[in-house]
Each structure stands twice: as structure tokens, then as C-alpha cells.
C-alpha positions in Angstrom: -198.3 -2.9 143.5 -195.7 -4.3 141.1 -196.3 -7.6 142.4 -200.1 -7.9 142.4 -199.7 -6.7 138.6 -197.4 -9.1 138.0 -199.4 -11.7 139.8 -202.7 -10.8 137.6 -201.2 -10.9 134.8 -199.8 -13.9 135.4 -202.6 -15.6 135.8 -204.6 -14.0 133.2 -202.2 -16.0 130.7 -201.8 -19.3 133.0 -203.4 -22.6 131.3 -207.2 -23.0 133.4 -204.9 -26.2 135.1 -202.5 -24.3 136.5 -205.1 -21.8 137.8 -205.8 -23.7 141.0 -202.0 -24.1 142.1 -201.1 -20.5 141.5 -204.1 -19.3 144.0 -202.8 -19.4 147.8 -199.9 -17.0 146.6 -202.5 -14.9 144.6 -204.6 -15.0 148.1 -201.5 -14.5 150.4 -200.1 -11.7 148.1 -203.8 -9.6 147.4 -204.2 -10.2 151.2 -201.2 -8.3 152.3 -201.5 -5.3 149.7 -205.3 -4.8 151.0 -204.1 -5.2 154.6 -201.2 -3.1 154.2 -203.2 -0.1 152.4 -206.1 -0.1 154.8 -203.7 -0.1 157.9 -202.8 3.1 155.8 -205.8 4.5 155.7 -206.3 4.1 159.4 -203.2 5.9 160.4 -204.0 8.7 158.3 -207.3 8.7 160.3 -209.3 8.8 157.1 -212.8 7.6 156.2 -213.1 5.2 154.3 -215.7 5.6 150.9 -218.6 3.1 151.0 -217.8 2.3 147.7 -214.3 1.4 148.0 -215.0 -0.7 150.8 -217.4 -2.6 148.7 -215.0 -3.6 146.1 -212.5 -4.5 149.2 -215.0 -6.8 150.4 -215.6 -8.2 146.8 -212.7 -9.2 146.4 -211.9 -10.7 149.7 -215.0 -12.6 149.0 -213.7 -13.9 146.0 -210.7 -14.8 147.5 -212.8 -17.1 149.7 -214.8 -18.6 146.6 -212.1 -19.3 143.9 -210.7 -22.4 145.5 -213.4 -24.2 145.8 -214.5 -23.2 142.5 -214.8 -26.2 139.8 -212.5 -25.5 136.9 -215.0 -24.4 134.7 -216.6 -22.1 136.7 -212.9 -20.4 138.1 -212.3 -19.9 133.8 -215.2 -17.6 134.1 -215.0 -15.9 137.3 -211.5 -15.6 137.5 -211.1 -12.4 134.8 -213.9 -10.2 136.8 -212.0 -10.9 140.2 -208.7 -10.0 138.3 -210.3 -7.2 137.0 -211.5 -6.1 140.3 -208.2 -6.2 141.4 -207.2 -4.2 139.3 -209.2 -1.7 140.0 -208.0 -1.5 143.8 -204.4 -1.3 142.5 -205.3 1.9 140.1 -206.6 3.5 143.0 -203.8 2.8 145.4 -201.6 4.3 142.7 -203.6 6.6 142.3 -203.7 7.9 146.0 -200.0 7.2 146.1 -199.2 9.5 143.7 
């Protein structure tokens, strides 16, 4: 989780050019934290809520979109997908703790 924030938050501040570079690793690294907690879930044999899926799958989507995003249209997107992000990372806390 400390990564991911780190990640966002990184990118939240990076110049719109550098946006585009930083995004495999963003990919790569939201990837494996939304892999890793579902394989989670599974063991635990638990049900996954409709709405969390929902966000999961928004933000996958996104993940599909933002690189072939032009640069203007990543400067707006971009801060709802981090936000969405977010959100998953608050809950994963959340259930963590």
C-alpha cells in the first residue's frame, strides 16, 4: 500500500510530460496490489461486494485507457483514476486493519 501511495502521489505532482513515462510502472505496480488483494479475498472464501468490484473494474479500465490518452485529455482524467485508487487503497487498509 505504501508504494501505490507513493506512486499516486507521485504522479499527482509530475509535470503532464512526464505523465506518459511514469505509467507502465503505475500499471505494473496498481496491477499487482489489485491481483494480490483479490487472490486474498478468494482464499478467505469471501464474496466479493458488487460495488467494490465495480471500482476494481474502473480502475483496470483506466489502466487500459490512460496510455493511449492524448496529453490533454490524461491532465484531466488522470486525478479521478488516482482518486479511485485511492479509494481501493483506504479500503484494503481498512480491511487490513
Amino acid at each position: 500500500m505504501a508504494a501505490v501511495t507513493k506512486d499516486v502521489r507521485a504522479l499527482r505532482d509530475a509535470p503532464p510530460a512526464a505523465v506518459a513515462s511514469k505509467l507502465p510502472a503505475h500499471e505494473q505496480l496498481v496491477n499487482g496490489m489489485l491481483n494480490t488483494f483479490e487472490s486474498r479475498i478468494r482464499a478467505m472464501h469471501v464474496q466479493a461486494d458488487p460495488a467494490w468490484t465495480s471500482v476494481i473494474d474502473s480502475v483496470r479500465t483506466d489502466l487500459a485507457r490512460l496510455p493511449a490518452m492524448p496529453s490533454a485529455s490524461l491532465a484531466s482524467f488522470l486525478p479521478q483514476h488516482l482518486n479511485r485508487v485511492m479509494r481501493i487503497v483506504a479500503c484494503i487498509q481498512m480491511v487490513k486493519s
